[in-house]
C-alpha positions in Angstrom: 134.9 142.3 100.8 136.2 145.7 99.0 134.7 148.9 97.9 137.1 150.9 96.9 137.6 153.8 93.9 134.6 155.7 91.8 131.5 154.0 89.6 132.7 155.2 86.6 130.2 153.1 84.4 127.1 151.1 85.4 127.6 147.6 86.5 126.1 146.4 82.9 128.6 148.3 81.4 131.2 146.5 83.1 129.6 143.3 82.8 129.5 143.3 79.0 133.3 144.2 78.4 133.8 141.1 80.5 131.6 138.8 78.0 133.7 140.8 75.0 136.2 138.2 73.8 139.8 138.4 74.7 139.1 141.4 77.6 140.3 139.1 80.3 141.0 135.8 79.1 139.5 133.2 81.3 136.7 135.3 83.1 133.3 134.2 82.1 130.2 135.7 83.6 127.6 133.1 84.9 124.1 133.2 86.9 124.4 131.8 90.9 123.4 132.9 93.9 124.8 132.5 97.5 122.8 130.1 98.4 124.3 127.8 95.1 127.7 129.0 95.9 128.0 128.6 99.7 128.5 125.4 101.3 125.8 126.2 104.1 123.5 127.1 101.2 121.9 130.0 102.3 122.0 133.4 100.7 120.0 135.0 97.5 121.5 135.9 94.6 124.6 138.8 94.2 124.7 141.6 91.9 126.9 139.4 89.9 129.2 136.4 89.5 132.2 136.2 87.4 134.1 132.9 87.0 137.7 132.6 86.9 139.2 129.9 86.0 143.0 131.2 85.9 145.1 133.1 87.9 145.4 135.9 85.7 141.9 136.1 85.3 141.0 136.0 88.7 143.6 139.2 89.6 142.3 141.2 86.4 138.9 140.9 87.4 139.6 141.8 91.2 141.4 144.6 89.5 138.9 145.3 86.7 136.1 146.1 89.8 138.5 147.2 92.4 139.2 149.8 89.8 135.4 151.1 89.1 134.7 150.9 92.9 132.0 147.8 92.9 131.8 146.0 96.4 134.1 142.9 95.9 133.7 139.4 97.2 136.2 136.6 96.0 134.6 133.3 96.8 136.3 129.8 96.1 134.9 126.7 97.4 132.4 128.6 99.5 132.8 126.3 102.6 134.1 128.7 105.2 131.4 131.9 104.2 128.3 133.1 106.1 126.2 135.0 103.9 123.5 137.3 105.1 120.2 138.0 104.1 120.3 141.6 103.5 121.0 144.5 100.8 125.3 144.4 101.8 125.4 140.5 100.2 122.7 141.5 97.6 124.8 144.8 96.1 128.3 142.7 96.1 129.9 141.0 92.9 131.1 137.8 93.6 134.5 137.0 91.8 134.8 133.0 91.9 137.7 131.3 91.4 136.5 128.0 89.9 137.7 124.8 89.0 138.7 123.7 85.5 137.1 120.3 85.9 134.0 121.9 86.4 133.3 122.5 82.5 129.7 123.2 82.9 130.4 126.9 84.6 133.9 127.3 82.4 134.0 128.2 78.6 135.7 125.1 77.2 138.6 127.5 75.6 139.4 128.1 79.6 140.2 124.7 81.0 143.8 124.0 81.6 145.2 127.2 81.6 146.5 128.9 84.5 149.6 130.4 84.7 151.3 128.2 86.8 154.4 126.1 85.2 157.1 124.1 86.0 159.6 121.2 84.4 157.0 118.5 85.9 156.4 114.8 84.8 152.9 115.2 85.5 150.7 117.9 84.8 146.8 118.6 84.5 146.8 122.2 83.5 145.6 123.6 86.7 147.1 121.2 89.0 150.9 120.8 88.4 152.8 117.5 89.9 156.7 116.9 90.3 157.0 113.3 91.7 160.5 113.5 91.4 160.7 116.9 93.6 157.7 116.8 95.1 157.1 120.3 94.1 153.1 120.8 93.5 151.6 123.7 92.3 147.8 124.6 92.0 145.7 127.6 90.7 143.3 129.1 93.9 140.3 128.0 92.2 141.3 124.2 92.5 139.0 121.9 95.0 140.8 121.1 98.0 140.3 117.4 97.8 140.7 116.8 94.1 144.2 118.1 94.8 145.0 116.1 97.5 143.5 112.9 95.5 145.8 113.8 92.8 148.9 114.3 95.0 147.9 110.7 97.1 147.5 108.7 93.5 151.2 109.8 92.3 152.5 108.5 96.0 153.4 111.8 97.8 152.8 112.5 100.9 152.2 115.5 103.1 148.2 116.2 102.3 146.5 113.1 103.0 145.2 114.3 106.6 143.6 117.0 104.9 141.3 114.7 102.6 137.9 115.8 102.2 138.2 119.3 103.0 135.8 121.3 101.6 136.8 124.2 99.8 139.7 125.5 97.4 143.0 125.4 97.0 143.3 129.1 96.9 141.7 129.0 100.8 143.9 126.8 102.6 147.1 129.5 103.5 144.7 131.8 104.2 142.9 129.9 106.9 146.3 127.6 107.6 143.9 124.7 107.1 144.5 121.6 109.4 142.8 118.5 110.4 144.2 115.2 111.9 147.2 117.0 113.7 148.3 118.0 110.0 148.4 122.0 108.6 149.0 123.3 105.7 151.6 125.6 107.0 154.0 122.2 107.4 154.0 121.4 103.8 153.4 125.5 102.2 156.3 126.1 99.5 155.1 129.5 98.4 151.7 131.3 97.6 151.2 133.3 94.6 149.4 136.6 95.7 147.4 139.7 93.5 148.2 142.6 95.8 145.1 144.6 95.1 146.1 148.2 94.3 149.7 147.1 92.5 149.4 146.9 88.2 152.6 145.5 86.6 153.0 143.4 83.0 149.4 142.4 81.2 150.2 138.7 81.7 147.8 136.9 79.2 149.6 137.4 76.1 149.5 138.9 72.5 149.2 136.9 69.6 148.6 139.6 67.0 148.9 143.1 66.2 146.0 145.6 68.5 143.1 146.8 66.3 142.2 150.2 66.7 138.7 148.7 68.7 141.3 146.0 70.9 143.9 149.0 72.1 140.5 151.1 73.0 139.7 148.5 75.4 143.3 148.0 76.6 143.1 151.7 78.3 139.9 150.1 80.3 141.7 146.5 80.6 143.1 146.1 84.2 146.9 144.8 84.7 147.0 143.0 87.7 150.8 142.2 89.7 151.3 138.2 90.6 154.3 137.8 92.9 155.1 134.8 95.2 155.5 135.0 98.8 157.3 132.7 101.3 155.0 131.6 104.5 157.1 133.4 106.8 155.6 136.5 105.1 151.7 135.1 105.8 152.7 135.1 109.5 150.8 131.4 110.1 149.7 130.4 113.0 146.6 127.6 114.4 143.9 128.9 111.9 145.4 131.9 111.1 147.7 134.0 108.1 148.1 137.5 108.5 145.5 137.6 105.1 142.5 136.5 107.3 139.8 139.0 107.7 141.9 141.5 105.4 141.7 142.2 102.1 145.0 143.4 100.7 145.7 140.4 99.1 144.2 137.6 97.1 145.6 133.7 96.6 145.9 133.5 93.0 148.1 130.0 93.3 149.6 128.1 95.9 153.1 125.4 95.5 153.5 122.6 98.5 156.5 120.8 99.0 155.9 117.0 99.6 157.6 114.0 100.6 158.3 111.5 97.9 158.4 108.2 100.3 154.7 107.4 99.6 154.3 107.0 103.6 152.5 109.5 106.1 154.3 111.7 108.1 153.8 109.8 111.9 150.2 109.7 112.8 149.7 112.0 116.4 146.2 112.1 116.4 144.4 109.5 118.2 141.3 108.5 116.5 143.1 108.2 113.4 146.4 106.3 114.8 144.2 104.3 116.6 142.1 103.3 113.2 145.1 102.5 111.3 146.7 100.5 114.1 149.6 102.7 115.4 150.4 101.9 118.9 149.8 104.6 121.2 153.8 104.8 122.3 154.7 105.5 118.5 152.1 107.7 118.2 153.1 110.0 121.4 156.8 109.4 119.8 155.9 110.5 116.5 158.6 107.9 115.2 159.1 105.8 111.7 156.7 103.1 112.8 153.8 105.6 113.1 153.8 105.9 109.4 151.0 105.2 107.1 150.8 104.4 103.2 149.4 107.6 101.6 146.5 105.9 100.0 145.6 104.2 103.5 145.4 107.2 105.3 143.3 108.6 102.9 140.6 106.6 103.0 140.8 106.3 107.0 140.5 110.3 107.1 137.3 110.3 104.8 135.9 107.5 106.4 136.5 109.5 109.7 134.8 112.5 108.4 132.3 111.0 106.7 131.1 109.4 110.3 130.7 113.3 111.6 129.0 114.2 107.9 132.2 116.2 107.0 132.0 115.1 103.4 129.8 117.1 101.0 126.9 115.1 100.3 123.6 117.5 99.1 121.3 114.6 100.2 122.9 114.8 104.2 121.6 117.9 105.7 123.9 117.0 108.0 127.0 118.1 105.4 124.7 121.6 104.4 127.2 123.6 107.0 130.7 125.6 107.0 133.0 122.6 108.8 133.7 123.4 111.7 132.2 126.0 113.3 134.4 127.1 115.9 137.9 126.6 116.4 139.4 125.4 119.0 140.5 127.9 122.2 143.5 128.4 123.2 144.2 130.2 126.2 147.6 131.3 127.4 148.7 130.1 131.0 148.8 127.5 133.6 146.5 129.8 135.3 144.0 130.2 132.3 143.7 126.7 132.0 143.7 125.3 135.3 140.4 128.0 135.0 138.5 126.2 132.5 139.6 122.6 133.8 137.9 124.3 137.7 134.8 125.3 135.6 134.6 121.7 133.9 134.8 120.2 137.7 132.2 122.1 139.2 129.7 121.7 136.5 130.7 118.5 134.7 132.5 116.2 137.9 136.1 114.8 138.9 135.9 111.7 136.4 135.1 114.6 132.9 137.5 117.4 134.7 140.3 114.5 134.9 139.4 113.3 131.4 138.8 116.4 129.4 141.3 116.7 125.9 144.1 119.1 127.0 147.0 120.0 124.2 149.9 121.8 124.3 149.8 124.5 122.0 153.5 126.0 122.4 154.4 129.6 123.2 153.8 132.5 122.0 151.3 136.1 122.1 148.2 136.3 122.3 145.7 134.2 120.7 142.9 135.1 118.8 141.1 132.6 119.2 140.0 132.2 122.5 140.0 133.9 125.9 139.3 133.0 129.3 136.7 135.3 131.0 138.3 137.2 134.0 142.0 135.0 133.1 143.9 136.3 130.6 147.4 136.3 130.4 149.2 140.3 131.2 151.2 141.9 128.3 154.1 141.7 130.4 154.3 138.2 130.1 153.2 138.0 126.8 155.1 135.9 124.4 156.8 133.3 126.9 153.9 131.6 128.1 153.0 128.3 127.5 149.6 128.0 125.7 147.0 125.0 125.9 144.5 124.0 123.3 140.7 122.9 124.2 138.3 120.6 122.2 135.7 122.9 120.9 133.4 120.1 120.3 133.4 118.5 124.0 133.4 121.5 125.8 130.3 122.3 123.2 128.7 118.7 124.5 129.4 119.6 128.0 127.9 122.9 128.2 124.6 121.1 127.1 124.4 121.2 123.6 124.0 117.6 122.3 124.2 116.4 118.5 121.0 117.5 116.6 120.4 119.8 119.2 118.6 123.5 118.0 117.0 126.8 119.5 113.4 126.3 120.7 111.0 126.8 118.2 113.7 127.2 115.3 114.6 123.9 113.5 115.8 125.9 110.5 119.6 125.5 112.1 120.5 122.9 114.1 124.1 121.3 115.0 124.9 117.9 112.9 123.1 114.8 114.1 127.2 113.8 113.3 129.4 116.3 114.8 128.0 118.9 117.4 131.1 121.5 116.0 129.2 121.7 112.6 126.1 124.1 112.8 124.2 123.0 109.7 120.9 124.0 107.8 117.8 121.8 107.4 117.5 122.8 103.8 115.1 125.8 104.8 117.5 128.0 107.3 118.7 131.7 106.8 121.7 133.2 107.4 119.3 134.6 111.6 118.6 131.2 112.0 122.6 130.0 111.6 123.1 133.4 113.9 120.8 132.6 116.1 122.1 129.3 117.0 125.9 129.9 116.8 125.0 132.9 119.2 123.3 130.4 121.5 126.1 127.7 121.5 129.0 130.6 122.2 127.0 131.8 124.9 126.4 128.7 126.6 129.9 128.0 126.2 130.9 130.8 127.8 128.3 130.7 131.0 128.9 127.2 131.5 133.0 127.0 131.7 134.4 130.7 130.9 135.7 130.0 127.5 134.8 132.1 124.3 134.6 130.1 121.0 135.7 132.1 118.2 133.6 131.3 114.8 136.0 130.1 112.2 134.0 131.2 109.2 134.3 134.7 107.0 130.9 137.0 107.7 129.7 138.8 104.5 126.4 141.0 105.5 126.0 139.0 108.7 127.5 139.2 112.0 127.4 137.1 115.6 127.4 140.1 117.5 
């Protein structure tokens, strides 16, 4: 979230040179509150939502505020937010990057422009295919899945682990979403960034000569820079770009490059190898005969997720969360880890110390995502060591906290009857009830085996500490 510059004119003020026609093309001011736009469906309602269906209109508007100092929140999907309860969420305009398809929040003059172009042989206006390259390009605002869906149905590969994933496009560099031993950083072209601050060419266009009345509002209109970045520039690492928890940047548009085989890239991860009948030797080998139509692992990934209520459904409580919570640790070491597997012994027994998930996570600095209580690695050492990934999720179910389970005397929050990683709301929760159990889970975690979970989600007005 930003605040940054002067109020120079009220917040209605502002609000009604949005709704003037032609001020920023593609920005549309609607009515929603947190709670509508939040996956975990809490929140009240903002001091104002614009939609953006564009990636013009989503920098000019980040611009247009950024400029008149109003307290800034670009939203997407909304499915990796905690909002709180309080005056901090209340005074902040949302900017939300929508999707086209979604013609009920867009003004029907909007859909299908974006800003985003290339020679392609298949092309939706916000979602641009190349099945002959397998260069796609979508606007941030773009749902995740519908994406993927499009990009599985003209036979490219690349995205298909990633199926139902909640959330935008616009999202998944900035948290290098992954799921199913797939990232996003493996298949990332380039990403199309606002740097807030920079103003360069008006982008949307002129098709007539400036009345007097249009070149007065020009000196108010704001002018917003679009560049493209390589990933090396975003720094990606497990859950991580170097435009998490930062705000000097905003996803306007993001371009993958996929394969054009129409077969997986080799299935690694167990449960779903194992569903789609990949012998555990090609797995571990990550050979040719561990790949999967497209279209097969698709379904075998939302069937997956659907089983742990990991598919947006507003009649499953169970889906009424932000994914998973956590993410999970990393520590650096042989020492570090031969900590936590000690602290799984002594609590938990030979037969679960001997059996717990254990993955190699590379080399490289420090993590942020975990630490080990009393066992973290020296600076000196630093970069060289080997690191290990834990499952967040088991070491969640062996520090005590089963599916379903919720503090005493507060069944606002509770984890997933599905998935103990997802903390979900019971359809009546605020954002102290979510607190108050995440709080309890990390804590547990950490008394019972030395670990720290890391939340995964952005906090707006809310925090675990």
């Amino acid at each position: 979230m930003n605040d940054s510059g002067t109020n120079t004119q009220s917040l209605p003020q502002l609000l009604n040179l949005i709704r003037t026609p032609g001020f920023i093309p593609g920005a549309r001011v609607v009515r929603r509150s947190f709670a509508d736009l939040t996956t975990l469906r809490i929140g009240g309602a903002p001091a104002a939502v614009v939609a953006c269906s564009r990636p013009t209109s989503l920098a000019a508007v980040v611009s247009f505020f950024d400029a008149h100092g109003y307290p800034l929140l670009v939203l997407g999907g909304g499915s990796n937010v905690v909002v709180g309860d309080g005056d901090q969420a209340q005074n902040t305009v949302v900017v939300w990057a929508t999707d086209a398809s979604q013609k009920d929040l867009i003004a029907a003059a909007d859909v299908g422009a974006v800003g985003v172009h290339s020679a392609d042989n298949d092309s939706t206006g916000d979602i641009s295919i190349d099945v002959d390259s397998g260069i796609v390009r979508a606007y941030a605002g773009v749902t995740f899945d519908r994406l993927v869906a499009k990009t599985v149905a003209a036979g490219l590969s690349g995205l298909e682990c990633l199926s139902g994933i909640p959330g935008s496009v616009g999202a998944t560099p900035v948290q290098n979403v992954g799921a199913y031993g797939a990232e996003v950083s493996q298949v990332l072209s380039r990403v199309q960034l606002y740097e807030r601050g920079q103003r360069g060419e008006y982008q949307a266009g002129r098709e007539h000569e400036l009345t007097s009345e249009e070149k007065e509002m020009d000196a108010t209109r704001p002018d917003p820079f679009l560049h493209w970045v390589d990933p090396e520039e975003l720094e990606l690492s497990y859950r991580h770009s170097n435009l998490k928890h930062t705000e000097r940047a905003v996803v306007t548009a993001v371009e993958f490059q996929l394969c054009t085989d129409g077969l997986s890239q080799p299935l690694r991860f167990g449960e779903l190898a194992r569903k789609l009948g990949v012998d555990e030797a090609d797995a571990k080998a990550g050979n040719e005969n561990a790949r999967r139509p497209v279209a097969e692992v698709r379904e075998a990934v939302l069937e997956l997720r659907a089983g742990k209520g990991m598919v947006l459904d507003p009649e499953d409580h169970d889906t009424w969360s932000a994914g998973s919570f956590f993410t999970n640790p990393i520590v650096e070491g042989v020492e570090a880890r031969d900590a936590v597997i000690a602290a799984v012994r002594s609590k938990c027994g030979d037969a679960e110390a001997d059996s717990m998930p254990v993955y190699s996570a590379g080399r490289g600095g420090a993590s942020e995502d975990a630490a080990v209580d009393g066992a973290e690695s020296s600076g000196a050492q630093g970069n060289s060591m080997e690191r290990f990934k834990f499952s967040a999720a088991w070491l969640i179910e062996r520090a005590g906290f089963a599916k379903g389970w919720h503090v005493d005397g507060n069944g606002a929050a509770a984890l997933s009857s599905k998935h103990t990683l997802a903390l979900t709301n019971r359809g009546y929760a605020t954002s102290k009830d979510i607190v108050e159990l995440a709080r309890a889970v990390r804590d547990g975690v950490r008394e019972a085996f030395g670990v720290t979970l890391v939340p995964e989600p952005v906090w707006v007005g809310a925090s675990l500490d």
